[in-house]
ROMAR-351302 format. One record per residue: residue in one letter; x, y, z of N, C-alpha, C, O, CB in turn. Coordinates in steps of 0.1 Angstrom, whole numbers, padded with zeros to 4 digits, m for minus. Glycine has a CB too. Layout:
N
  residu  n.east  n.north   n.up  ca.east  ca.north  ca.up  c.east  c.north   c.up  o.east  o.north   o.up  cb.east  cb.north  cb.up
       a       X        Y      Z        X         Y      Z       X        Y      Z       X        Y      Z        X         Y      Z
...
//
This chain:
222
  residu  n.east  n.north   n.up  ca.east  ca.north  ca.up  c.east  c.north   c.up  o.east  o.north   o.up  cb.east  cb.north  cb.up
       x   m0046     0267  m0075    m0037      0267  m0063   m0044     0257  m0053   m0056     0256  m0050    m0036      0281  m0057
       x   m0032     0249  m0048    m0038      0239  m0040   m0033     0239  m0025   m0021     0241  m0023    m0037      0226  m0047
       x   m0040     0237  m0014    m0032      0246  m0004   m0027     0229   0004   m0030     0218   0001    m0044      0260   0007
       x   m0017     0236   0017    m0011      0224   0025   m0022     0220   0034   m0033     0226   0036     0004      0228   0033
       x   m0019     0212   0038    m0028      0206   0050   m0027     0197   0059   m0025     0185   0055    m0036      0202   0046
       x   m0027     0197   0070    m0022      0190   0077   m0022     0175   0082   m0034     0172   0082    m0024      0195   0083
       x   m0015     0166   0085    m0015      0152   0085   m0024     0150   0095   m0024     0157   0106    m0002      0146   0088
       x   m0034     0138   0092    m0050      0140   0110   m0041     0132   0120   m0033     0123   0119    m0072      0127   0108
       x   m0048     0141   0129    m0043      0137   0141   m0055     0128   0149   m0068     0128   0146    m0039      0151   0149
       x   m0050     0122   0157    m0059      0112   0166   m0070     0122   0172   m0068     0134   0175    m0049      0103   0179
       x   m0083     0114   0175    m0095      0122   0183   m0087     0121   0198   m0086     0130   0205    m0113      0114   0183
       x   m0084     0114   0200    m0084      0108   0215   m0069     0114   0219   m0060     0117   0211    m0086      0088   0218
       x   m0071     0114   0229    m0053      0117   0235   m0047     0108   0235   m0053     0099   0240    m0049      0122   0249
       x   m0033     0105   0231    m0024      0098   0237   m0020     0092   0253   m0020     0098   0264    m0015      0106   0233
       x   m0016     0077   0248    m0015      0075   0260    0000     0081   0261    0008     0079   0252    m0018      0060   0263
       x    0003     0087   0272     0021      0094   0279    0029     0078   0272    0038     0081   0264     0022      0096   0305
       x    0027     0065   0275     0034      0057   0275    0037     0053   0256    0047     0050   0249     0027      0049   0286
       x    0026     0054   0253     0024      0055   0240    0036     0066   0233    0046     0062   0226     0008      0061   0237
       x    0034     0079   0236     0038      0089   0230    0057     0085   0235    0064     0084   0225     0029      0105   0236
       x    0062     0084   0244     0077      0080   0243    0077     0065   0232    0088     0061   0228     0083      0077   0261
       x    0067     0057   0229     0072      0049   0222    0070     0055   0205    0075     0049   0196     0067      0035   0226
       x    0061     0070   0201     0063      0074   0191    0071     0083   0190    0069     0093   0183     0055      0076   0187
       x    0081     0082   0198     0090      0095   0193    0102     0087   0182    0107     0076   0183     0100      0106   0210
       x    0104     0097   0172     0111      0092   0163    0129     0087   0172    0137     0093   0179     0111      0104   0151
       x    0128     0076   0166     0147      0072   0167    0155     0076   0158    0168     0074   0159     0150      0058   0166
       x    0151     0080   0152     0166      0088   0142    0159     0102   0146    0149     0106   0152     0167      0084   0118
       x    0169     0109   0139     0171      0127   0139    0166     0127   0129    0160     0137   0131     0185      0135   0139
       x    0162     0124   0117     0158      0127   0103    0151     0119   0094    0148     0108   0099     0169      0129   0097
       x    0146     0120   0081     0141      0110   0074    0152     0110   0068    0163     0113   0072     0130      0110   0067
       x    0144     0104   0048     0133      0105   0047    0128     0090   0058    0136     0081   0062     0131      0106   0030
       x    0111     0091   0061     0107      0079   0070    0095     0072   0063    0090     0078   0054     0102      0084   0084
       x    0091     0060   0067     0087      0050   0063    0075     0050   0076    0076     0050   0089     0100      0038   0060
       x    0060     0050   0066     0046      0057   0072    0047     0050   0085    0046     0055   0096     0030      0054   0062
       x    0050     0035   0083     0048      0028   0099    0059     0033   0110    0059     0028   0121     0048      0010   0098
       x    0068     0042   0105     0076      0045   0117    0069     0058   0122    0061     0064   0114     0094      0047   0113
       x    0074     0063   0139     0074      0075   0144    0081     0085   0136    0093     0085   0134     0079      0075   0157
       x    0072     0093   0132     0082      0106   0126    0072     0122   0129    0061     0122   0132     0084      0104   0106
       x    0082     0133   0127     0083      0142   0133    0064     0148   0125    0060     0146   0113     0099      0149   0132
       x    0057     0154   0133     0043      0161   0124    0048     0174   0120    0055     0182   0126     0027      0163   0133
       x    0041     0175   0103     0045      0186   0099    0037     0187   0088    0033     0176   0084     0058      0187   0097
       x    0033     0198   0082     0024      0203   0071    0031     0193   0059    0043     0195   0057     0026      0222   0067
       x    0024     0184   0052     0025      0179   0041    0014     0172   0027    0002     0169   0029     0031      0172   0047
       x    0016     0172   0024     0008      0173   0010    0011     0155   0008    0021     0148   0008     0016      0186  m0006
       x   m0010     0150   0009    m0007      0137   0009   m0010     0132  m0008   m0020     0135  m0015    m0019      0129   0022
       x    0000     0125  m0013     0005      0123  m0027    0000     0112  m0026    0001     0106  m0037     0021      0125  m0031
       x   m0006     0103  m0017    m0007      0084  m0015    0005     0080  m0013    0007     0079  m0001    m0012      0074  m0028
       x    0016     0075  m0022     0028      0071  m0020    0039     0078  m0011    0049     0073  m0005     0033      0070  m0030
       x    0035     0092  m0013     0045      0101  m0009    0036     0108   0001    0024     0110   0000     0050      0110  m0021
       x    0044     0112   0014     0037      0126   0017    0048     0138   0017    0058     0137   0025     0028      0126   0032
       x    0046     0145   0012     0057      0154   0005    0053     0167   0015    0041     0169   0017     0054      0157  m0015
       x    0063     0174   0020     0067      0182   0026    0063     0198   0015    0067     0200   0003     0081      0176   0031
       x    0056     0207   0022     0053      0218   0015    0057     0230   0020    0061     0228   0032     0042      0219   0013
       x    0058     0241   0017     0059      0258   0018    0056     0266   0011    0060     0264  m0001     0070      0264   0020
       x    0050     0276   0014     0044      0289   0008    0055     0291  m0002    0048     0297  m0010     0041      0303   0018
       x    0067     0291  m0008     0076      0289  m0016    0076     0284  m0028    0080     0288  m0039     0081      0285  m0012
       x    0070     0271  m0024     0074      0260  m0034    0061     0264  m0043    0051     0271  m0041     0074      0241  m0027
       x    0063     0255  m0058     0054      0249  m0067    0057     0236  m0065    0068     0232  m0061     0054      0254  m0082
       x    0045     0228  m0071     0048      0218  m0070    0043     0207  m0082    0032     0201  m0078     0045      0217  m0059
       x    0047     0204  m0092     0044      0199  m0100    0046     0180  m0096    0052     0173  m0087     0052      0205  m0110
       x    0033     0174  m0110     0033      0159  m0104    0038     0154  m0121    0034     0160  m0130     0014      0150  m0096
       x    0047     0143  m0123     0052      0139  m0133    0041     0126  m0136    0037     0119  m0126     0067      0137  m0131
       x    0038     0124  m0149     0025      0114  m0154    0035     0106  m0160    0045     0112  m0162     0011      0119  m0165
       x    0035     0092  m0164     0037      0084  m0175    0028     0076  m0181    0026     0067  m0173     0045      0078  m0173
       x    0021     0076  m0191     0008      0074  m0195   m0007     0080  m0180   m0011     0091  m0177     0009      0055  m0197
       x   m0008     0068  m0177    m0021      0075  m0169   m0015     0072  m0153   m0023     0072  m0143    m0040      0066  m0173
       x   m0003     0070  m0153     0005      0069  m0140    0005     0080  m0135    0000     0087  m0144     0018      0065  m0140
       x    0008     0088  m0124     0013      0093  m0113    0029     0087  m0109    0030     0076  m0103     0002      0091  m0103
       x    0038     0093  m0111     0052      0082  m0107    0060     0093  m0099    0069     0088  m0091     0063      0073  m0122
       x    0059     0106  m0101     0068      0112  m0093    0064     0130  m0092    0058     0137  m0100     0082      0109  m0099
       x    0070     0132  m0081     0067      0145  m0075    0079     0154  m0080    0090     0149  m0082     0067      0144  m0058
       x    0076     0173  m0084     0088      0178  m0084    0090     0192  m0077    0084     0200  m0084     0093      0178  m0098
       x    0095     0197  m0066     0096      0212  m0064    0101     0216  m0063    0112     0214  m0058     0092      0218  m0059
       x    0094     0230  m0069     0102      0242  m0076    0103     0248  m0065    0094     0249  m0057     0096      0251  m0089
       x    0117     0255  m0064     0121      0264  m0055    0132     0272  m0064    0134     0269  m0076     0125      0257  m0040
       x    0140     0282  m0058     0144      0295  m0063    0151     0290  m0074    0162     0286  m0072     0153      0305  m0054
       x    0144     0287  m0091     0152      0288  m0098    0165     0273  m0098    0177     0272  m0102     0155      0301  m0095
       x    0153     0262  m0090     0162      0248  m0084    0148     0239  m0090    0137     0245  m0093     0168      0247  m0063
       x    0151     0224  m0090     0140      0215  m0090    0143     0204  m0082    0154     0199  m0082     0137      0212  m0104
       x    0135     0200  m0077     0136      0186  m0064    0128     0175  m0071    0116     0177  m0071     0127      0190  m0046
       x    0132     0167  m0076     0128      0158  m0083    0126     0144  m0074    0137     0137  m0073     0138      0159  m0095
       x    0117     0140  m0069     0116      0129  m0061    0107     0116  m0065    0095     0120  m0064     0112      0134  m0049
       x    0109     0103  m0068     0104      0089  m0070    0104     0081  m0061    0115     0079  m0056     0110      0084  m0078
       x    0096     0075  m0057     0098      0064  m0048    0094     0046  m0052    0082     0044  m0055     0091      0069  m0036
       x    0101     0038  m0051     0103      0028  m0059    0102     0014  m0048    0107     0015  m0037     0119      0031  m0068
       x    0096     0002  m0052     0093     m0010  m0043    0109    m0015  m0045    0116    m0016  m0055     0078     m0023  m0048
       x    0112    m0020  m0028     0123     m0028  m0032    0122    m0041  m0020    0114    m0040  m0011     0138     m0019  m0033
       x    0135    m0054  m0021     0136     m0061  m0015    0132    m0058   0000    0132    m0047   0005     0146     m0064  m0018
       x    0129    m0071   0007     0126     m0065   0025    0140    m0067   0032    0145    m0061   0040     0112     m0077   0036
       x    0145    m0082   0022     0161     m0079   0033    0172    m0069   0028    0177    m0064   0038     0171     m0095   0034
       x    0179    m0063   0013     0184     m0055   0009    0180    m0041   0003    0170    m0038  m0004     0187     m0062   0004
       x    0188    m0034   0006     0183     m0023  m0005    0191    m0018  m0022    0201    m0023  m0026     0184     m0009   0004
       x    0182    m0009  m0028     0189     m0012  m0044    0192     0003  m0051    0189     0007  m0062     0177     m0022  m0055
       x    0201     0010  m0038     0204      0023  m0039    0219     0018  m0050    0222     0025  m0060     0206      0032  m0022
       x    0225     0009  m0046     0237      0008  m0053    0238     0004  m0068    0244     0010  m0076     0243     m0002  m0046
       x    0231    m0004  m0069     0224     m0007  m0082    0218     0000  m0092    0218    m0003  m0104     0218     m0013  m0080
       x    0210     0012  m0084     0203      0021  m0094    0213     0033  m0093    0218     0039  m0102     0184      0026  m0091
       x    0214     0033  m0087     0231      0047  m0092    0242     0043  m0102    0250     0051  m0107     0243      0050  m0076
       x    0242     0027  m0103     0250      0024  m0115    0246     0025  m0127    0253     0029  m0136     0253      0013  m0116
       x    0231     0022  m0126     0225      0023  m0141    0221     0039  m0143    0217     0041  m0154     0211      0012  m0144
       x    0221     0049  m0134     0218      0058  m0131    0230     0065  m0141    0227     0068  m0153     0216      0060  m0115
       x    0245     0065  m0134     0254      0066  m0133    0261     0063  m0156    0267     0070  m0164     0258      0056  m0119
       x    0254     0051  m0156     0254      0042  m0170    0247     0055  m0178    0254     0063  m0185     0242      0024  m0169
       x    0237     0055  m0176     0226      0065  m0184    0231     0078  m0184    0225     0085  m0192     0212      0066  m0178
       x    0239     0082  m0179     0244      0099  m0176    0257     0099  m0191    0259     0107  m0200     0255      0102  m0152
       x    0263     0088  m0187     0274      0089  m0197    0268     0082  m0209    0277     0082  m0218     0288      0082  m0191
       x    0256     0076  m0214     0252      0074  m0230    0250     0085  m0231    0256     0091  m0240     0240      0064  m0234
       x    0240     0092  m0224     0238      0104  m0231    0246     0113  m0233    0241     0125  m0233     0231      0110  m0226
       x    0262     0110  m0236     0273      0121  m0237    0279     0131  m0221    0289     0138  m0221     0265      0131  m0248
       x    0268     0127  m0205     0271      0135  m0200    0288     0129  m0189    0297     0122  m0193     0255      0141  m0194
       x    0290     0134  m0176     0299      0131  m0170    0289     0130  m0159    0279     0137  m0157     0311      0138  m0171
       x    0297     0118  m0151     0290      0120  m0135    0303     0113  m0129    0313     0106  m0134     0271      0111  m0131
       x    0299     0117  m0115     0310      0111  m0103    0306     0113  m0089    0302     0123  m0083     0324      0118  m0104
       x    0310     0098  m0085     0305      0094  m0071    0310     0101  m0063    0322     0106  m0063     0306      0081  m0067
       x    0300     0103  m0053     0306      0110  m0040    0302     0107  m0028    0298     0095  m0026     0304      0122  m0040
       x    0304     0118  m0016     0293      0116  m0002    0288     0127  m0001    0293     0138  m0002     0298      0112   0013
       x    0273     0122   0002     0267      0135   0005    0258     0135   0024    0260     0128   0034     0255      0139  m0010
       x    0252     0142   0022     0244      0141   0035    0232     0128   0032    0221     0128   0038     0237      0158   0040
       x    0234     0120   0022     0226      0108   0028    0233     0095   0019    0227     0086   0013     0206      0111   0026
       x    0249     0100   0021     0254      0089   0017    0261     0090   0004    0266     0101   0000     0245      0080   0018
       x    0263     0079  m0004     0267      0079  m0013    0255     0086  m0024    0244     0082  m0025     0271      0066  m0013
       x    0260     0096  m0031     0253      0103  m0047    0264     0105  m0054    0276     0106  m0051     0244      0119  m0046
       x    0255     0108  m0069     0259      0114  m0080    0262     0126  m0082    0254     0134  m0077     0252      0112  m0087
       x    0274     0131  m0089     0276      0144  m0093    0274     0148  m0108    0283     0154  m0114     0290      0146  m0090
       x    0267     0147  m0113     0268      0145  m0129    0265     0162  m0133    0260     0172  m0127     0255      0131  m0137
       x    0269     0159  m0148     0266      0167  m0153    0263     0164  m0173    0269     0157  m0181     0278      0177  m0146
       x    0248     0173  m0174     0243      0164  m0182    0242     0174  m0196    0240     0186  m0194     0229      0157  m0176
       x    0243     0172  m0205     0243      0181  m0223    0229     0187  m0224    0219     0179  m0224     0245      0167  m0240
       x    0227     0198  m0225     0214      0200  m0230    0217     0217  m0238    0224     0227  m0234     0200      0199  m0216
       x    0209     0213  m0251     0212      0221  m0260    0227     0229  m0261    0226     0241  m0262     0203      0229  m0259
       x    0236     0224  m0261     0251      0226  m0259    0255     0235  m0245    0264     0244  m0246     0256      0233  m0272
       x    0246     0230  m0230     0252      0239  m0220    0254     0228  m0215    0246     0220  m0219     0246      0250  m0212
       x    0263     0223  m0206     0265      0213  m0193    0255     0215  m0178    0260     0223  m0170     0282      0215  m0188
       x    0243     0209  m0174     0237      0212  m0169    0234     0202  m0158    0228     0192  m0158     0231      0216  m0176
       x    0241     0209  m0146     0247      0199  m0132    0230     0195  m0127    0219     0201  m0128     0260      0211  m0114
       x    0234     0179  m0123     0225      0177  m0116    0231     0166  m0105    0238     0156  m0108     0215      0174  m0124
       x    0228     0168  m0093     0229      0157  m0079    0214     0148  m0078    0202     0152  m0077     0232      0166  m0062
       x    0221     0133  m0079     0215      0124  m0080    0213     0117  m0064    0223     0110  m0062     0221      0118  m0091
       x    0205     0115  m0055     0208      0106  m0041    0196     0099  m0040    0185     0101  m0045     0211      0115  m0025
       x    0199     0092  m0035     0192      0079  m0032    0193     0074  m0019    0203     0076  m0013     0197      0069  m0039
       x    0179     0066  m0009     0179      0065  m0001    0173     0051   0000    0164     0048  m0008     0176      0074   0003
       x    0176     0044   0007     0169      0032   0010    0166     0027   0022    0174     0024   0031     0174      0025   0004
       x    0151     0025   0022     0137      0022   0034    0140     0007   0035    0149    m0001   0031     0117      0026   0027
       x    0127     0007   0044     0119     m0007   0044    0112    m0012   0031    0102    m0006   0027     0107     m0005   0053
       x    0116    m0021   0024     0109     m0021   0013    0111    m0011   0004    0109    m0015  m0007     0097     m0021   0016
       x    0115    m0003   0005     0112      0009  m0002    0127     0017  m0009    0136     0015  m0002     0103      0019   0009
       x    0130     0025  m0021     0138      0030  m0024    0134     0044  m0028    0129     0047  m0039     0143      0023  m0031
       x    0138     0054  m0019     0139      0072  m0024    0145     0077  m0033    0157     0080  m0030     0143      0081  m0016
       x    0141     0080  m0045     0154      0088  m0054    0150     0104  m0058    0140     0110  m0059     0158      0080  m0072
       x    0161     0107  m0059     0159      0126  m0059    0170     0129  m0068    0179     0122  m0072     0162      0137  m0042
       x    0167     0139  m0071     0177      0145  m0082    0173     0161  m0079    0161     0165  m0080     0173      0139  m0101
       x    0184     0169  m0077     0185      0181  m0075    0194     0192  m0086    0206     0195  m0087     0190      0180  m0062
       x    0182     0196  m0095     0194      0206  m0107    0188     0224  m0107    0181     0232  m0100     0190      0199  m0130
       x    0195     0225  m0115     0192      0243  m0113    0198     0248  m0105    0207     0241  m0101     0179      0249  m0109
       x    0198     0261  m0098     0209      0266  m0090    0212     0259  m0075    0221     0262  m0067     0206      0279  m0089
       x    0201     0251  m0074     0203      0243  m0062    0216     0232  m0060    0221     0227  m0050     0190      0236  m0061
       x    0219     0229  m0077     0228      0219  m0079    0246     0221  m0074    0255     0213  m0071     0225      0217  m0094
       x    0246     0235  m0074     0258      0245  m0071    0256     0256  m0059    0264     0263  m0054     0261      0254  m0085
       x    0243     0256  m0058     0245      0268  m0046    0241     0259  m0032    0231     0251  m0031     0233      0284  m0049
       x    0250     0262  m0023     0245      0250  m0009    0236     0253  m0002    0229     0245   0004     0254      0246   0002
       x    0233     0270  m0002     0224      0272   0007    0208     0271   0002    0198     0270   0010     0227      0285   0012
       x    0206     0271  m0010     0191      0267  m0015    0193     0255  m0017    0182     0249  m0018     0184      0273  m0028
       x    0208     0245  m0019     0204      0230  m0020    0201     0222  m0006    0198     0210  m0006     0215      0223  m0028
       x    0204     0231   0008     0198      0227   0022    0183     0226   0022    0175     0217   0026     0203      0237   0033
       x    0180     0239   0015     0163      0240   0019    0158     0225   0012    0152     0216   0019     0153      0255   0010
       x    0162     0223  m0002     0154      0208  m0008    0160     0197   0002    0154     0186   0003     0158      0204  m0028
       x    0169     0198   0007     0175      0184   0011    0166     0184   0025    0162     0173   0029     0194      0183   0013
       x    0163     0194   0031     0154      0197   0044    0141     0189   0038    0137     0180   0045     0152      0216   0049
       x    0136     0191   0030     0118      0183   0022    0122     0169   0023    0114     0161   0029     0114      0185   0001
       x    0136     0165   0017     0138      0152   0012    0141     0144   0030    0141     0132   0031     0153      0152  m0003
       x    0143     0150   0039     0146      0144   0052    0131     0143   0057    0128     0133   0063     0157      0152   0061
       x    0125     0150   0057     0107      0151   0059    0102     0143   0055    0092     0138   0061     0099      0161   0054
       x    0106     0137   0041     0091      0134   0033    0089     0115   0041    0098     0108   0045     0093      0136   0009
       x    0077     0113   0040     0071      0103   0045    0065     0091   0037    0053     0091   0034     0063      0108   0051
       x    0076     0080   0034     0070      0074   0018    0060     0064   0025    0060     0062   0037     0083      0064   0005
       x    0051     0058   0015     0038      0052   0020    0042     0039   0010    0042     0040  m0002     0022      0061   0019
       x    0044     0028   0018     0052      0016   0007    0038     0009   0004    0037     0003  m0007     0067      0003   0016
       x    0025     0008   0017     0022     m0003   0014    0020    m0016   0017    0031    m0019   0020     0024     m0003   0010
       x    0011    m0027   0018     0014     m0040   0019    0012    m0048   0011    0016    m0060   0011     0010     m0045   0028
       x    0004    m0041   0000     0007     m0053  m0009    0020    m0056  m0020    0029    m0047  m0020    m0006     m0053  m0017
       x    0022    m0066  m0030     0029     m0072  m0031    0038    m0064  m0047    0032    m0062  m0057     0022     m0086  m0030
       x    0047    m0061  m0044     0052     m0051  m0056    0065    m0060  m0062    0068    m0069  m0055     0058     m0033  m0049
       x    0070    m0058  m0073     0085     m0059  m0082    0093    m0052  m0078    0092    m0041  m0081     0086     m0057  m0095
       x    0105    m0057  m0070     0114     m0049  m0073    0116    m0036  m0078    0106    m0036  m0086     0120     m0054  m0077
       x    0123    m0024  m0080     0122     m0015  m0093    0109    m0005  m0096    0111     0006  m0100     0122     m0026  m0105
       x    0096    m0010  m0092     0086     m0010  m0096    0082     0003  m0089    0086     0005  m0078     0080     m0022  m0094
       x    0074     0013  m0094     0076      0024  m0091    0063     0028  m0081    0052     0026  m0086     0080      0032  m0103
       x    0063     0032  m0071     0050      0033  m0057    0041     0044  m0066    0047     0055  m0070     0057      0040  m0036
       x    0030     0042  m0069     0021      0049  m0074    0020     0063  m0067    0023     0063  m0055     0010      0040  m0074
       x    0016     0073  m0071     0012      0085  m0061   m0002     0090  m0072   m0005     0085  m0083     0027      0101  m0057
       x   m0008     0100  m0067    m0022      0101  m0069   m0024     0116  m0065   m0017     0120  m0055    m0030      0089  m0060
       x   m0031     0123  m0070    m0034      0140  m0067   m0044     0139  m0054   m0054     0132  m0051    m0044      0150  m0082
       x   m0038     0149  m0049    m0046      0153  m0034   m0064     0153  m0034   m0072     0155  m0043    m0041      0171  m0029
       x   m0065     0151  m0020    m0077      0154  m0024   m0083     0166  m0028   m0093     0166  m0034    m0083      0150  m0016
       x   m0077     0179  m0025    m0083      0193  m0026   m0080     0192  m0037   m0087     0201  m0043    m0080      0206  m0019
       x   m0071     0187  m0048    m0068      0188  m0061   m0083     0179  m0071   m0091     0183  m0079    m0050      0180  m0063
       x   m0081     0167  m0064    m0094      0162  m0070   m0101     0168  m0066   m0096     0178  m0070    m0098      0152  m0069
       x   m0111     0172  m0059    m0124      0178  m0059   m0125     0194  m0069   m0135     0199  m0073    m0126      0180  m0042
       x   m0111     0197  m0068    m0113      0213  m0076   m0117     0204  m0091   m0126     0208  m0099    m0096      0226  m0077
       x   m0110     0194  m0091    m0114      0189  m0109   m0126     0186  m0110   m0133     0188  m0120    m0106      0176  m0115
       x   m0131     0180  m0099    m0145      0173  m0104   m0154     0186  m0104   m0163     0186  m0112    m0151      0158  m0093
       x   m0153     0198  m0094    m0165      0212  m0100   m0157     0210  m0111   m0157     0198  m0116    m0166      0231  m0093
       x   m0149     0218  m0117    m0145      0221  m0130   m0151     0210  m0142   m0156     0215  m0153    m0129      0219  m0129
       x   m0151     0197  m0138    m0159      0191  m0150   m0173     0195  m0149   m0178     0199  m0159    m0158      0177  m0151
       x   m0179     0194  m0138    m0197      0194  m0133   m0195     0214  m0136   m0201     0221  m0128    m0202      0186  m0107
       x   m0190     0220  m0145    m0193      0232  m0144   m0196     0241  m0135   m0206     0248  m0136    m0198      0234  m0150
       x   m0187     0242  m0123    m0191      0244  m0108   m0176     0254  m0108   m0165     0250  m0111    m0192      0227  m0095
       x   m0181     0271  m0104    m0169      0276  m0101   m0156     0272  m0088   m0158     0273  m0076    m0173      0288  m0101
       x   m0144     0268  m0095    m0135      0267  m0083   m0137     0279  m0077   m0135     0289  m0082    m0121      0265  m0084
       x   m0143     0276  m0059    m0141      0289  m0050   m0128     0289  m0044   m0125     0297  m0035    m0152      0291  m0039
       x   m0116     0280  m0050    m0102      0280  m0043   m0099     0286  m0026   m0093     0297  m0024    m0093      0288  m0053
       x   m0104     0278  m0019    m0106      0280  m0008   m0086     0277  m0005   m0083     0280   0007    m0120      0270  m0001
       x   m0079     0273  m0010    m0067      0270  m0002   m0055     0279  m0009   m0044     0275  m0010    m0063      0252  m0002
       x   m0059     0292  m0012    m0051      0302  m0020   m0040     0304  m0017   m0033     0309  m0026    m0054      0312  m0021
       x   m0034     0300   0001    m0019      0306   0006   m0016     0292   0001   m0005     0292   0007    m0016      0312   0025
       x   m0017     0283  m0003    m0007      0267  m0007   m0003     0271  m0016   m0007     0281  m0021    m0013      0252  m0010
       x    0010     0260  m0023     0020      0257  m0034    0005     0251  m0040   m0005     0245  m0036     0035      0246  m0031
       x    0014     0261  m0056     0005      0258  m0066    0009     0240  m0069    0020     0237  m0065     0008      0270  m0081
       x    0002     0230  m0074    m0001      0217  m0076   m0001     0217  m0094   m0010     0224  m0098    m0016      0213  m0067
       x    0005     0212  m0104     0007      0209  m0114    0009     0197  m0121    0017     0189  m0114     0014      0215  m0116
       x    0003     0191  m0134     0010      0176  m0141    0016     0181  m0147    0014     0192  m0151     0003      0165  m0149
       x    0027     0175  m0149     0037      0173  m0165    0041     0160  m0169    0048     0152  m0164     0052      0180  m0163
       x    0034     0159  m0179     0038      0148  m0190    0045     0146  m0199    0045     0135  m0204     0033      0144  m0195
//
């Protein structure tokens, strides 16, 4: 179990003049690290800082020895979130919902465009072991940067547990970066630090004393 923790705050006080120029200008995310955004308990992923609750699990998706995406579990729902380098003058939400959109129907399934609360998403619905199994696809696009989420399980049909994930996905805080990425190219994320350090006792034969026991459990899946 790995617990939340909070984003650091400055030693020094704010200057008053300072603090009206960090107040956020939008109502919502998701936000991009160099903007003002609201402070709140989050789990620093490197790429991501992902929004947590005593609720959630929270699994990290590997591809080879990558880190590429975050997923949480909530009632019997999964919040499936990537974040991806893109152009500085365009974004390439439109583009990857086509091929998004492309890939739903090779695999036999159906999808269809819609609006949702962050715009244009997917409605699909995808074949697995002969059930039809809905999933909402949305996409968001930053500075640089492209958010994608996919929401299935009962979250996909029920609105009031698919608010709570969409509430994470307006929070979360992507970290693009300055150096020089591909298009497409997917923003690395990386296990916390309280996650690493429990691993390194665990190898040095050192008992975890799991000091962060009230946090969302932290998981890979590969």
């Amino acid at each position: 179990m790995f617990g939340r923790r909070k984003e650091r705050q400055h030693a020094e006080a704010p200057d008053p003049a300072e603090e009206v120029e960090r107040t956020p200008t939008r109502e919502s995310g998701p936000w991009d690290a160099d903007e003002p955004h609201p402070a709140r308990e989050r789990v620093d992923l490197g790429g991501l800082l992902l929004p947590v609750d005593p609720g959630f699990e929270i699994q990290l998706t590997v591809e080879g020895d990558r880190i590429s995406g975050a997923v949480v579990l909530f009632q019997e729902s999964a919040l499936q979130v990537q974040a991806f380098a893109a152009p500085k003058r365009n974004g390439i939400w439109d583009e990857v919902r086509g091929e998004v959109a492309a890939a739903v129907k090779n695999a036999g399934g159906t999808c269809e465009e819609r609006q949702g609360p962050f715009g244009a998403e997917l409605d699909a619905r995808i074949p697995d072991n002969g059930v039809s199994q809905p999933v909402r696809y949305l996409g968001v696009d930053g500075p640089r940067w492209l958010l994608r989420a996919a929401i299935s399980g009962r979250a996909a049909l029920d609105a009031e547990v698919a608010a709570t994930l969409e509430d994470v996905v307006r929070d979360i805080v992507v970290v693009r970066g300055d150096g020089p990425m591909a298009p497409h190219e997917s923003i690395e994320l990386r296990l916390p630090a309280e996650a690493r350090q429990a691993m390194g006792q665990q190898e040095q034969g050192r008992p975890d004393l799991n000091p962060f026991e009230r946090g969302p459990e932290i998981a890979e899946t590969r």
